[in-house]
C-alpha positions in Angstrom: -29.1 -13.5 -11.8 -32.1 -14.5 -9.9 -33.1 -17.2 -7.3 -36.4 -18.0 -5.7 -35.3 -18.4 -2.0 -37.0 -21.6 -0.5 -38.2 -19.6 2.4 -39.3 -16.0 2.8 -36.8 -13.5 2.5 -38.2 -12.1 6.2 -37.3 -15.7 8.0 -33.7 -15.5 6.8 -33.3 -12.0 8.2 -34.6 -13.1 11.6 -32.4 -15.8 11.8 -29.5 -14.1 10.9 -30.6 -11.3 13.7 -30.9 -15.0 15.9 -27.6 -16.0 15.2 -25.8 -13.0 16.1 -27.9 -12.7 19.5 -27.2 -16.6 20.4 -23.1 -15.6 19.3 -23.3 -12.9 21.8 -24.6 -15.1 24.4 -22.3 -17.7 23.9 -19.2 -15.4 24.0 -20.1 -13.5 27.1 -20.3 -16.7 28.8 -17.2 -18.3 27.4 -14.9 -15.1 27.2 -15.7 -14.3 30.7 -15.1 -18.0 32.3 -11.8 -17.7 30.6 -9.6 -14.7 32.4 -6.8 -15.5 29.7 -8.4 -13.7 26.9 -8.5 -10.7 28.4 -5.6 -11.0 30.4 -2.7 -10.7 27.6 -2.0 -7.0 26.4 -0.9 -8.6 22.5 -2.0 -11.3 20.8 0.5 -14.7 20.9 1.7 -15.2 18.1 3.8 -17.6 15.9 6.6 -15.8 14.5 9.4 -16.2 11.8 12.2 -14.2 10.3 13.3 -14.6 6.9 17.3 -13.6 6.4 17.4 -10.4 4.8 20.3 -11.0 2.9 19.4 -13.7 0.6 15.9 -14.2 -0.4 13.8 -12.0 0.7 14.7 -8.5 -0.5 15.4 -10.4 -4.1 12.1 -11.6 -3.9 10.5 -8.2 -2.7 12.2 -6.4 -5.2 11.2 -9.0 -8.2 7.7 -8.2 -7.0 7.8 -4.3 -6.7 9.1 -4.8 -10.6 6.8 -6.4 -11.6 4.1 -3.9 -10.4 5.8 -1.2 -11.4 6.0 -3.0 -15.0 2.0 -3.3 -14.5 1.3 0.4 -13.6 3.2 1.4 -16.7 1.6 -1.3 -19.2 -2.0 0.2 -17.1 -1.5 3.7 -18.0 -0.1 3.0 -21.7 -3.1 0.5 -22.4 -5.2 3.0 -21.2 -3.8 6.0 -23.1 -2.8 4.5 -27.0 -5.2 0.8 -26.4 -8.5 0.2 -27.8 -11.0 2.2 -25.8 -13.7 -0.4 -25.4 -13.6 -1.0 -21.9 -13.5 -4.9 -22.4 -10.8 -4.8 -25.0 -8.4 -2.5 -23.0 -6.4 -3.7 -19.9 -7.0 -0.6 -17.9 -10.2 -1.2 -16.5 -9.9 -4.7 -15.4 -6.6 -4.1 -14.0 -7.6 -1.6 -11.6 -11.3 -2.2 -10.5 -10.9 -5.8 -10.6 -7.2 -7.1 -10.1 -5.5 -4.2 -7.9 -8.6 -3.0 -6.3 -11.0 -6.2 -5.3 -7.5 -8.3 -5.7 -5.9 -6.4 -2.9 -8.3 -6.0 -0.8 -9.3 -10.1 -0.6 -5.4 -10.8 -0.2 -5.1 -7.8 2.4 -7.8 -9.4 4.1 -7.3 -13.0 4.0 -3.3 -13.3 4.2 -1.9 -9.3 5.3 -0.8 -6.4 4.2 0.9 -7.6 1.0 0.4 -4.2 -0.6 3.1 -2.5 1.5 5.7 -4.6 -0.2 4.8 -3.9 -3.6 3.1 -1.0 -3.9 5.2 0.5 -7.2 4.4 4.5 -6.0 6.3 4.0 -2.8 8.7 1.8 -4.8 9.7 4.1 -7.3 10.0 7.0 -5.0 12.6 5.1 -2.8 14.4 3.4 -5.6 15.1 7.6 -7.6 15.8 8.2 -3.4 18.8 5.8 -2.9 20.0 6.9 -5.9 20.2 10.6 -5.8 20.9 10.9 -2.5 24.2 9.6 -0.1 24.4 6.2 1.2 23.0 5.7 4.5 22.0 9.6 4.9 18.2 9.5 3.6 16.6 12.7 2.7 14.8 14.6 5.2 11.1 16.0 4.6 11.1 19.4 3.7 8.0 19.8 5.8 7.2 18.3 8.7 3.4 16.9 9.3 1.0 19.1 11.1 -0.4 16.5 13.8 -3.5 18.3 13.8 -4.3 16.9 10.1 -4.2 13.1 11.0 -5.3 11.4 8.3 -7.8 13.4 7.3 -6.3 13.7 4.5 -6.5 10.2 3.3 -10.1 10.3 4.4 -11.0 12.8 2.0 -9.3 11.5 -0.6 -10.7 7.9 -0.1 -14.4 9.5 -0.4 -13.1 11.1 -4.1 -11.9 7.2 -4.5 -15.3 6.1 -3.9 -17.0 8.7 -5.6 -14.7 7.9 -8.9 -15.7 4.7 -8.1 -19.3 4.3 -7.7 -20.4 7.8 -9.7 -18.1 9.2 -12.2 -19.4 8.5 -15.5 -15.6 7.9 -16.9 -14.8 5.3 -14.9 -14.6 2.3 -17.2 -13.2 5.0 -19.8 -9.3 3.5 -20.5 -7.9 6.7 -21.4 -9.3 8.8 -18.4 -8.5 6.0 -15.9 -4.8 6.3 -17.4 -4.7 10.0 -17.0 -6.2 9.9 -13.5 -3.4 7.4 -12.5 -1.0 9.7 -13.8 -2.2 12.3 -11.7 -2.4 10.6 -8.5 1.4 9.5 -9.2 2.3 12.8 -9.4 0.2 14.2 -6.3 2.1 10.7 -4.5 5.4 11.6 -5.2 5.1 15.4 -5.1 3.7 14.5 -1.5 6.3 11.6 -0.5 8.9 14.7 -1.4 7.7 17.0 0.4 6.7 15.4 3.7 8.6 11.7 3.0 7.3 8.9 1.7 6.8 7.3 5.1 4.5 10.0 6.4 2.4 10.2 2.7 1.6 6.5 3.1 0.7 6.8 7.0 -1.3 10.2 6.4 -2.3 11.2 2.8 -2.2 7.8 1.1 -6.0 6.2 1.1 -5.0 2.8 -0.5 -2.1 1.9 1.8 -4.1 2.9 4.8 -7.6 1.1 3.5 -5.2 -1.7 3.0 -3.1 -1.8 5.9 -6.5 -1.8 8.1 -8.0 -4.2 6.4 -5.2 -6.2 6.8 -4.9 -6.0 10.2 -8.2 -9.6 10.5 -5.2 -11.1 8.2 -3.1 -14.4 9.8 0.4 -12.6 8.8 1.7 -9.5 10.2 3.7 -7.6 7.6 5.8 -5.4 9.0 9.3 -3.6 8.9 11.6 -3.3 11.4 13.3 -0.2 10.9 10.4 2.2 10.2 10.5 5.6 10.3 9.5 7.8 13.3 6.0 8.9 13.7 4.8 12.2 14.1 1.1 11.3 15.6 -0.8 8.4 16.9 -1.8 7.6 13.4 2.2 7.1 12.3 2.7 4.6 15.3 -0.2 2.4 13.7 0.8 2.4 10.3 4.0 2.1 11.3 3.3 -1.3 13.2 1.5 -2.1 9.6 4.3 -2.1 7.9 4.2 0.9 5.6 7.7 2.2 6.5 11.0 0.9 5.8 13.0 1.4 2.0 14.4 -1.1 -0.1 17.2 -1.9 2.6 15.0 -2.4 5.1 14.3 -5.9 7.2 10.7 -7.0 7.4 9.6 -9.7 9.8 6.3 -12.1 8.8 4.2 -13.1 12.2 1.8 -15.5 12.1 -1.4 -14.5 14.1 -4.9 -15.7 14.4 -7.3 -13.9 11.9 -8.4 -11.2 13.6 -6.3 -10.4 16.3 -4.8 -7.4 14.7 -7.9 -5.5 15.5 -7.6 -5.6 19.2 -5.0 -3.0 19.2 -6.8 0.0 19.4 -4.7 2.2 22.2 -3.4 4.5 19.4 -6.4 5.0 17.6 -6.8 9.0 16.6 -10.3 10.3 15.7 -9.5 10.8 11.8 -8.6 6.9 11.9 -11.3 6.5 13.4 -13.5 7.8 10.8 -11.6 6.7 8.4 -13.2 3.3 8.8 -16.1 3.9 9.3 -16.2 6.0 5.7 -14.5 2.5 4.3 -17.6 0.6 5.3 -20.5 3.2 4.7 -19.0 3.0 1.1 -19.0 -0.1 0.3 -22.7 -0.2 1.9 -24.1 2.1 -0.4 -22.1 0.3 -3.5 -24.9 -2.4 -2.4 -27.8 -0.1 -1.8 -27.2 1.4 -5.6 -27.9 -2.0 -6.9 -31.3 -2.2 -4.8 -35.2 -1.6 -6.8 -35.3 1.0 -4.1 -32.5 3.3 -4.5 -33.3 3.2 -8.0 -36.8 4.2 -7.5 -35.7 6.7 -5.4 -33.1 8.0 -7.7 -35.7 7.8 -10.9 -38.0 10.3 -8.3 -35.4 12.4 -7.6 -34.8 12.4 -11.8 -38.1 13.8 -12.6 -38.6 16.4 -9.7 -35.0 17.3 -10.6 -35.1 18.6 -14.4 -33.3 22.0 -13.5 -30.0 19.7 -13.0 -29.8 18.8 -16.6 -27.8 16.3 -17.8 -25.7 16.0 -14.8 -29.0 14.9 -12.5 -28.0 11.4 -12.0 -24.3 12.6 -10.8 -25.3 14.9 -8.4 -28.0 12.4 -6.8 -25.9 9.7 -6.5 -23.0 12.3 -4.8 -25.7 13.6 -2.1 -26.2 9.8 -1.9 -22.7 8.9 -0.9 -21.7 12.0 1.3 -25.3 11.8 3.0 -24.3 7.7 3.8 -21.1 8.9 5.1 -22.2 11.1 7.3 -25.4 9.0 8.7 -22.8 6.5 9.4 -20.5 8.5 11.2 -23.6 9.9 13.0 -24.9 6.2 14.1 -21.6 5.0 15.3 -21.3 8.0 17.3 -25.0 7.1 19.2 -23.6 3.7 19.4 -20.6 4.8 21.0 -22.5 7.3 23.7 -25.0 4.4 24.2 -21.4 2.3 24.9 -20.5 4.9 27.4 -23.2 5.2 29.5 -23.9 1.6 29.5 -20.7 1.1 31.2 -21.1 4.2 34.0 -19.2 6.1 32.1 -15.8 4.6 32.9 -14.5 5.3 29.2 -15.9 8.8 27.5 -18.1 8.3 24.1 -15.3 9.9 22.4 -12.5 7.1 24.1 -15.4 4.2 23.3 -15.7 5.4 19.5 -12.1 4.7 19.2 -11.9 1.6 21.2 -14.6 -0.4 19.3 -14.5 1.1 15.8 -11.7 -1.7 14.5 -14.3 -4.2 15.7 -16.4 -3.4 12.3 -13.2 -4.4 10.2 -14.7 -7.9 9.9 -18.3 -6.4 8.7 -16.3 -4.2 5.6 -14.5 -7.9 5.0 -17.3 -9.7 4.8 -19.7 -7.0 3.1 -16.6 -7.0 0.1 -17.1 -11.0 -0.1 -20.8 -10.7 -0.4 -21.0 -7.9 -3.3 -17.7 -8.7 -5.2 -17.4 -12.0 -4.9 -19.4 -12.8 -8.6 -18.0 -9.8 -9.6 -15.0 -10.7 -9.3 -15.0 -14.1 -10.0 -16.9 -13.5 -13.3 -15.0 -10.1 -14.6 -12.0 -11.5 -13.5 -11.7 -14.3 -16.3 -11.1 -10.4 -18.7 -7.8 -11.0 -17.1 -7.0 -14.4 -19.2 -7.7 -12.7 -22.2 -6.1 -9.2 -21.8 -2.8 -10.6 -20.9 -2.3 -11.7 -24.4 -3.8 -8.2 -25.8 -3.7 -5.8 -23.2 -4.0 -2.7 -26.2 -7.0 -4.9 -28.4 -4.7 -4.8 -30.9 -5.8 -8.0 -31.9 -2.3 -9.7 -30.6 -2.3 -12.9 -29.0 1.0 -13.2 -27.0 0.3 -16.2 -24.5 -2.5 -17.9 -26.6 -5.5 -16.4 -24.3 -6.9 -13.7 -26.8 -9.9 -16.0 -27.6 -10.7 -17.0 -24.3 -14.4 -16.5 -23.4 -15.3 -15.8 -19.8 -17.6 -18.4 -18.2 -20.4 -16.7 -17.2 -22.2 -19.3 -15.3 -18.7 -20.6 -13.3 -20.8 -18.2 -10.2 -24.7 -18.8 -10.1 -27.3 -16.5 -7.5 -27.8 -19.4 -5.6 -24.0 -20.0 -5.1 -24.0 -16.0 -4.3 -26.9 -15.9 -2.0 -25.2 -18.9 0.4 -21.9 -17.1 0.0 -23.3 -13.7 1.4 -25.6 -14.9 4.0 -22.2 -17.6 5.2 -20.0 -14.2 5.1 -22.4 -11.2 6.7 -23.2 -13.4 9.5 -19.5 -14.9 10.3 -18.8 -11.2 9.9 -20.9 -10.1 12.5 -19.9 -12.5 14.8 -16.6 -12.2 14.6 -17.0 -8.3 15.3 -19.3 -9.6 18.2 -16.7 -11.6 19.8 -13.6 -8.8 19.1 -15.9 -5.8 20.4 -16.4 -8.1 23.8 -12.7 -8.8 23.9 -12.0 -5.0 23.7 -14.5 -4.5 26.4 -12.5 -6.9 28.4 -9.6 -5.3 28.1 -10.9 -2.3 28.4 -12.8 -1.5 31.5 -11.6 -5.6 33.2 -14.9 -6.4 34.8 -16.7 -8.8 32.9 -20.4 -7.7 34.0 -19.4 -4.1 32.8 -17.7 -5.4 29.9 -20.9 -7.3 29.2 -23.2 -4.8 29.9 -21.6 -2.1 27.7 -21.7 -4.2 24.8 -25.6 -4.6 24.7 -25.9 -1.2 22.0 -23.1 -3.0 20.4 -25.1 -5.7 20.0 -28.0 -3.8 18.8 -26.0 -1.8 16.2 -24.9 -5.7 14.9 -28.3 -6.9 14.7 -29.8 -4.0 13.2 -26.9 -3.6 10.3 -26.9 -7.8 9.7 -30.2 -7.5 8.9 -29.9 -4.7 6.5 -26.6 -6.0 5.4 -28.3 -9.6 4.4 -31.6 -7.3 2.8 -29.1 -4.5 0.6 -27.7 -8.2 -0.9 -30.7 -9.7 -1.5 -32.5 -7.3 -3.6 -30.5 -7.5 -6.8 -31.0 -11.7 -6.1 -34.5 -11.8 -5.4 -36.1 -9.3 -7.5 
């Protein structure tokens, strides 16, 4: 897809960069007329409890059964189905459906995930049964608080490497047999340590989902989670990632967002955490860009001693190297918060406090480069329902169905982006001051202390709207 922008692709930059800067402005001066905003150590929120004895555990468990019905159809498609990526459920399902799918609803409604996600589901269903009522089985180990969630964070870099470079991703049968795998390593872990602590520690799709969650209107939670072991546990806990088939689980409306200003139990391995989320989904963007891909075809040709495996390994270095420079530049940032502010918080304390701030930016980065995608490879879904194997059956009448590939056009996209990184931005603007607020209570401080903020915003809008461009307007 291509569109001819009707003004420079420079102009647009700048007035993104603009819009952030007047944002800033505008917040400083209304957030700090109004004490109120910083005043209130939670969010108010509108809150309802459904009765757990009538329809809400029937309707969580309908749900968990269906996904467990879907992980199994996934990983039999993908084992004895057709293994033309197009014709086979498999790959749809899980890049498209469970993957972009949950991380849009996680974002735009709450965690929704923790309610149906069919490892935990599974694990506590063969629980209850094997072991006595009310005495649940204890974890044979207990959780080293040193490890965090590094765990998680290492294991959502594989993610985005299986993602983004492995060659066999789109593959049916070696997405099924990777699946299997990870059940295994999930319930071998959920024994061992307890289901609760997997998902809070080890698990990278409940915790990438429960943070994104967090700008959602409704707080999922339950309310008789398990006891944490670190500072980590406490904030998945409040997520909603705890609590068995029995438990009770209260819905809270919220205003979008708000869910980020609770950063007091933010560990460092959290911390990075998210910022790995967002410097993956970045370079997602910069791999579709005329320049990575000169760079890469460089790299190709002064490469030959790599063989075969040359365009692997490049892309790899490209990944881990992203990760890192990330991690690096939010660490400046942070320092840059420090000292701006006289020091009253440490760097390490401000790299906490503000990294929850960038949620928004990963949200809106995952509108702007999956958005077509998604809308586009999605329609596979109407089709595959009815022959999810390409055995040629047609069970609901869809097998013929023809995706539409002009329902999203680049002009659509390009207005779609630029509304979403911007919005984005400013809503990271706005939470960042909040935090500030809240923070070190002195408005001019607060103010002052956010200026690198603001610098970091403007300098990654602008590459955030040029990384989306490229594919557009070359």
């Amino acid at each position: 897809m291509r569109y001819d922008l009707p003004l420079p692709l420079g102009l647009w930059i700048i007035g993104a960069a603009g819009v952030i800067v007047l944002s800033f402005l505008i917040v400083a001066i209304a957030v700090r007329a109004n004490a109120s905003v910083a005043a209130p150590a939670q969010p108010n929120r509108v809150r309802w409890h459904v009765d757990n004895a009538v329809t809400r555990p029937n309707i969580r468990v309908f749900a968990q059964l269906f996904a467990v019905a879907a992980l199994i159809l996934i990983v039999v498609a993908g084992i004895i189905g057709d293994q033309t990526p197009t014709r086979n459920l498999a790959p749809t399902a899980v890049w498209i459906a469970w993957w972009v799918g949950f991380s849009y609803l996680s974002a735009l409604v709450g965690n929704v995930w923790s309610l149906v996600n069919p490892w935990a589901a599974v694990f506590v269903w063969c629980e209850r049964i094997l072991s006595k009522p009310r005495a649940p089985r204890r974890a044979k180990i207990d959780w080293p608080r040193s490890l965090g969630v590094w765990p998680a964070v290492v294991l959502f870099i594989v993610f985005a490497w299986l993602e983004l470079v492995w060659g066999g991703r789109s593959i049916p049968a070696q997405l099924a047999w990777l699946i299997v795998g990870f059940s295994v390593l999930t319930w071998t872990g959920m024994f061992i340590f307890g289901h609760g602590t997997w998902l809070t520690h080890v698990d990278p799709f409940a915790l990438a989902f429960g943070v994104l969650s967090k700008f959602g209107p409704i707080d999922i939670r339950s309310e008789h989670g398990v006891c944490g072991t670190s500072a980590a546990d406490n904030a998945s806990d409040r997520d909603g990632y705890h609590g068995g088939a029995g438990s009770r689980w209260s819905w809270k409306l919220r205003p979008p967002g708000t869910g980020l200003l609770d950063t007091e139990n933010m560990s460092l391995s959290l911390s990075v955490f998210v910022i790995v989320m967002l410097s993956t989904v970045t370079f997602d963007g910069v791999m579709a860009t005329p320049v990575w891909q000169r760079i890469e075809s460089a790299l190709y040709v002064a490469l030959p001693a790599l063989g075969n495996s040359r365009v692997a390994i490049i892309d790899t270095v490209g990944l881990l190297v992203f990760c890192v420079a990330f991690m690096a530049v939010y660490r400046l940032f942070a320092t840059l918060i420090a000292h701006a502010c006289g020091n009253r918080i440490t760097h390490d304390a401000a790299s906490r406090a503000f990294v929850l701030t960038l949620v928004p930016i990963a949200i809106a980065y995952l509108v702007a480069h999956y958005l077509g995608y998604f809308l586009i490879q999605g329609q596979l879904l109407i089709r595959l329902v009815s022959d999810p194997f390409g055995f040629g059956w047609n069970i609901f009448g869809t097998a013929h169905f023809r995706p539409n590939i002009g329902i999203v056009g680049a002009r659509f996209m390009w207005y779609t982006s630029l509304i979403a990184i911007v919005l984005g931005h400013i809503a990271a603007v706005f939470l960042a001051h909040v935090v500030a607020l809240r923070r070190l209570n002195d408005p001019h401080l607060a103010i002052r202390s956010q200026i690198p903020m603001l610098v970091l915003m403007i300098a990654y809008t602008m590459l955030s709207l040029w990384i989306i461009a490229q594919p557009i307007v070359e």
